[in-house]
C-alpha positions in Angstrom: -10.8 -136.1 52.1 -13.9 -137.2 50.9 -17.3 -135.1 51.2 -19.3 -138.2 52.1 -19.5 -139.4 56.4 -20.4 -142.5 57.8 -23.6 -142.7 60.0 -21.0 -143.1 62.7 -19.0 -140.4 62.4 -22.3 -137.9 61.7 -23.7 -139.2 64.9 -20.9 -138.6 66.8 -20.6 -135.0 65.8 -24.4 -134.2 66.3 -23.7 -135.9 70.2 -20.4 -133.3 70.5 -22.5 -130.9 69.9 -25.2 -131.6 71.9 -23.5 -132.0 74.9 -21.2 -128.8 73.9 -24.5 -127.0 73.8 -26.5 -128.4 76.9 -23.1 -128.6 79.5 -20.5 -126.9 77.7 -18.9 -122.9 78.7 -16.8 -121.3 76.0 -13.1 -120.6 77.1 -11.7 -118.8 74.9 -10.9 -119.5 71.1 -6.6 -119.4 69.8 -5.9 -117.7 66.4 -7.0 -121.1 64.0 -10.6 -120.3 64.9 -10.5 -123.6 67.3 -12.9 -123.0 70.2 -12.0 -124.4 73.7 -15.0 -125.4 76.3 -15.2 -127.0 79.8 -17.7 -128.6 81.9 -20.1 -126.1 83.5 -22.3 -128.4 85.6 -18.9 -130.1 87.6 -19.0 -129.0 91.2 -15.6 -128.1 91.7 -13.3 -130.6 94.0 -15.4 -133.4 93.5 -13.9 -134.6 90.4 -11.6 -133.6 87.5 -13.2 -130.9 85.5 -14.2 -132.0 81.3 -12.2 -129.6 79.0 -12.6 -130.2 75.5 -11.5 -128.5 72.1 -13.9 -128.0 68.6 -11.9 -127.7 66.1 -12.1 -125.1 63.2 -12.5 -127.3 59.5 -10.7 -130.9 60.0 -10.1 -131.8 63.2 -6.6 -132.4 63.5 -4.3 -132.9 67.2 -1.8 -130.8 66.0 -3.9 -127.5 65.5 -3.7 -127.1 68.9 -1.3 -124.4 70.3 1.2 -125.5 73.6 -0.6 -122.7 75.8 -4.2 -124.4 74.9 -2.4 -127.6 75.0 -1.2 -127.4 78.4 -4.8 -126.6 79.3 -6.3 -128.9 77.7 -4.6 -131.9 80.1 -4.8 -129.9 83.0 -1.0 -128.6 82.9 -2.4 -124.9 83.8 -5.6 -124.3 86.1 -6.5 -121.8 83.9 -5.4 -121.0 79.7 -2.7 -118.5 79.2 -3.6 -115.1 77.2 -2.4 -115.1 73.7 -0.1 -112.2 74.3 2.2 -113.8 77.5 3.1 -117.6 76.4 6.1 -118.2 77.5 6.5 -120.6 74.7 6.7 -118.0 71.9 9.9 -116.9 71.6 11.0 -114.2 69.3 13.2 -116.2 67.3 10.3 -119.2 67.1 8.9 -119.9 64.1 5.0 -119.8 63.9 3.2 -123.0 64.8 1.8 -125.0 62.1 -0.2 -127.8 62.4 0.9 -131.2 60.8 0.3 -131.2 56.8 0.6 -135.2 56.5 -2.2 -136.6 54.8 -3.2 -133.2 52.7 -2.2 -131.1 49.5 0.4 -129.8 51.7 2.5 -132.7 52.5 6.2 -133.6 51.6 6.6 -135.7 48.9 10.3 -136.2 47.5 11.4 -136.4 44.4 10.5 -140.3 42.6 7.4 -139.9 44.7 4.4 -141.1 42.5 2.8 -138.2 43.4 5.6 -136.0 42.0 5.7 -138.2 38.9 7.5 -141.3 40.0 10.5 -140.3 38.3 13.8 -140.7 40.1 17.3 -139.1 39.8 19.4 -141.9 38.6 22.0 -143.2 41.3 25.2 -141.9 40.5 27.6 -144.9 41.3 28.8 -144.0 44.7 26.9 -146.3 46.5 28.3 -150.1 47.7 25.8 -152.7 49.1 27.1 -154.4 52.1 28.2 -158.2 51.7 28.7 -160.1 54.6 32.5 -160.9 54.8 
């Protein structure tokens, strides 16, 4: 990703933090440094309380873990501690947050990327004619 921002986009920013700063309460923070907040100034049962997530370097959906998730749409009243998720399983492997896009993404062999170089078929395959 590039280094440069549109106007847009650094506005935007400076306004999530602004409001993260004037109406924003830190929830807690998961283990990828991403910081959850809510609403302070909502006067409980007359509307739906704001939650919101800052993420830690790019922000990305999928850095998000389910217990935070669930929070974050108002699946749980309140976020589940780190220690009892009941999605974590000991046989689960650790979350990791989608790598399309970056250095770490899949690219298959032939893949310009890899050097656009492909295996050379090997004769078993038959095109379909119409019969």
């Amino acid at each position: 990703m590039s280094d440069k921002i549109s106007l847009i986009t650094w506005m935007a920013n400076v306004h999530i933090r602004f409001l993260t700063w004037r109406r924003g309460e830190l929830v807690g923070t998961d283990r990828f440094g991403n910081m959850y907040y809510r609403d302070r100034s909502v006067s409980h049962g007359s509307r739906r309380e704001r939650r919101w997530v800052i993420y830690k370097g790019e922000p990305e959906a999928s850095k998000v873990p389910p217990e935070w998730h669930g929070w974050l749409h108002h699946t749980h009243k309140d976020p589940i501690p780190e220690g009892s998720s009941p999605y974590h399983k000991p046989w689960q492997q650790e979350h990791v947050p989608n790598p399309s896009g970056s250095l770490q993404a899949y690219r298959p062999p032939g893949h310009v990327l890899q050097g656009g170089r492909r295996v050379r078929a090997t004769g078993d395959y038959e095109p379909w004619t119409p019969g």
